[in-house]
N, C-alpha and C positions, 0 to 999 in steps of 0.2 A: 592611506586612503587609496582603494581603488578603483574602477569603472566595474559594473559587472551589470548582466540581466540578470534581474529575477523572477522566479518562477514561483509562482504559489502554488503550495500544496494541503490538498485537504486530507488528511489520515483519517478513514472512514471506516468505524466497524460496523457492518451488516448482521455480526452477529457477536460474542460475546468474546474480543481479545484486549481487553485492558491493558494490559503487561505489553503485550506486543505495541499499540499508539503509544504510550509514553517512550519503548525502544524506539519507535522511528522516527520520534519527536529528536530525542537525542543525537540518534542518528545521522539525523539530516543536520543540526546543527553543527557536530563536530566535520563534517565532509565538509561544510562552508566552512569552519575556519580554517580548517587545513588545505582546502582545493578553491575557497572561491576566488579569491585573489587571482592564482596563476591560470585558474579553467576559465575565468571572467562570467561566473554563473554562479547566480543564489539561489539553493529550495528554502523559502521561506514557507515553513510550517501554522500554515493558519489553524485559530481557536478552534475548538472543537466546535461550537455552538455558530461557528461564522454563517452568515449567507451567502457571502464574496461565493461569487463562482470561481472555482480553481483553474488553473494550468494544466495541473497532475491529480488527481486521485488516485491514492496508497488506502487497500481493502487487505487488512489482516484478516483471513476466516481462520476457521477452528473448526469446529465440530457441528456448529449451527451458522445459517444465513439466512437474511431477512430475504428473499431471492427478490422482489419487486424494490426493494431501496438498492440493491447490486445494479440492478438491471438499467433502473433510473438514473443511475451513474454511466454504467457503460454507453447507455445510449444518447450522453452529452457529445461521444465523441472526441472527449479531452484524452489522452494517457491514461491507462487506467491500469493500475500495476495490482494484479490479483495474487497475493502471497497466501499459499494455504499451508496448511499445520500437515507436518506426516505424521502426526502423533497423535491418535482419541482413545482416551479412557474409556474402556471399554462400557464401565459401572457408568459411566454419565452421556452417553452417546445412544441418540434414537438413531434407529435406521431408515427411520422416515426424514428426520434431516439430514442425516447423511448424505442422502439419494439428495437430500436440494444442492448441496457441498456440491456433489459431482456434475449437476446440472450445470452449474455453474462455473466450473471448472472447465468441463468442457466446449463453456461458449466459445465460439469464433467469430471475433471481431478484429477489425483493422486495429484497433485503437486499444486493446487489450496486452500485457504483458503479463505472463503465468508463472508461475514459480512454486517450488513449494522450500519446506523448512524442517530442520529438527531440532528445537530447540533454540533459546534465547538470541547465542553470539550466530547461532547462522542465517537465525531469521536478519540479523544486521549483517552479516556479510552480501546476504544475496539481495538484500536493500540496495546496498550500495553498488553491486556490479551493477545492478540494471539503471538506477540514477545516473550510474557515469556514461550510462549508452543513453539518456535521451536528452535531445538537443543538442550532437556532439559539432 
């Protein structure tokens, strides 16, 4: 048994990453058992469907964002860890969402964390670097 804070987190997709919320659902649970003990800190991955206001908000984008539910998030002012795709299919990618992707990518906010990804194991690597920088 040991003492720890925990931090709730809501994985929120704004627009269409499935595959990505259940990797950071994973994610987060394996850094807890291997780091929460000794870091004295828990991301507790709340239900998709929660109303609990979070700690942390984790937005996997992709190729589309809902930009007004992104926003509505950002402007809690909680952590808000913006991980984007480097990768769009070409065959399945408007350019009109696009341009929202980038909108929002480019916001600057204090409480904002950006990043992007290629693929599965990096989208979980760069999960976890930025996890271990907050709240250190």
């Amino acid at each position: 048994m040991y003492t720890a804070t925990i931090h709730t987190v809501s994985i929120v997709s704004p627009g269409v990453t499935i595959e990505e919320e259940h990797i950071a659902r994973e994610t987060l649970n394996l850094w807890n058992a291997e780091n929460g003990a000794e870091k004295g800190k828990v991301f507790l991955p709340l239900p998709s469907d929660s109303a609990v206001e979070s700690d942390i908000y984790v937005l996997p984008i992709d190729n589309y964002v809902d930009n007004a539910k992104a926003k509505a998030i950002i402007t809690t002012n909680k952590p808000v860890i913006l991980l984007f795709s480097e990768y769009h299919d070409e065959e399945n990618t408007i350019t009109a969402e696009l341009k929202d992707v980038e909108a929002i990518k480019d916001t600057k906010a204090t409480n904002t964390i950006t990043a992007t990804y290629n693929g599965s194991r990096d989208f979980q690597q760069t999960l976890i670097a930025i996890i271990e920088q907050i709240h250190q």
